[in-house]
C-alpha positions, 0 to 999 in steps of 0.5 A, a space after each residue: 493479474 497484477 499486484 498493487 503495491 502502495 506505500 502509504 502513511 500508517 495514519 491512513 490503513 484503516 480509511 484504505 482498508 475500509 474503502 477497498 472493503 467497501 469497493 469489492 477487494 477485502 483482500 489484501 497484505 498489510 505490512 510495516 515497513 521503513 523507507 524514505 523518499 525524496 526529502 530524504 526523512 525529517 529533522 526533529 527536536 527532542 530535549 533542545 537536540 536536533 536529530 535527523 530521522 532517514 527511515 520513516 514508518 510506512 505501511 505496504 498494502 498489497 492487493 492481487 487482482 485482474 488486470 482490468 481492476 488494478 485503474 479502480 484499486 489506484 483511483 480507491 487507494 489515491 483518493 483515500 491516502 492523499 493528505 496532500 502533504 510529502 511523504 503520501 506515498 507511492 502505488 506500484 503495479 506489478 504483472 503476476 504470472 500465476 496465483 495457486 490457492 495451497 488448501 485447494 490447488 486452485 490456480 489464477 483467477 479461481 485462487 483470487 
């Protein structure tokens, strides 16, 4: 099993949740979160001031599945959150050891 991890532009959660919906995953953790990437934030003006903005708003979709369905959630996530504009985002595969369903003690694949 693993977990994806993307950090996409909060304008693109809806089209993303619906299109894993729609793909056989409609389980997922939606998180806001801040970061920057390479170009480090952005400038803006506000009232003739200039200022520099360095932790820009996210959103953290995670998904846990079976390995041989993490390349079919990438191709999902990819295609739905491009805008083909900096700060699109990153997908993030992580290995997941065990999974356990708390109100039924099922583990791994039956807890998913």
């Amino acid at each position: 099993m693993c977990k994806v991890e993307a950090i996409i532009k909060p304008l693109k959660l809806h089209q993303v949740k619906d299109a894993l919906e729609e793909s056989g995953f409609p389980s997922l953790t939606v998180t806001d979160v801040k970061g920057r990437g390479q170009q480090k934030g952005i400038v803006q003006q506000w009232r003739g001031k200039k200022y520099c903005v360095d932790l820009l708003p996210k959103t953290k979709v995670e998904v846990v599945v079976p390995e041989e369905e993490v390349e079919k959630i990438i191709q999902v996530i990819q295609s739905t959150a491009y805008t083909g504009e900096i700060g699109d985002g990153k997908i993030f595969v992580i290995p997941i050891e065990t999974v356990v369903r708390i109100r039924t003690g099922e583990r791994n694949g039956d807890a998913l």
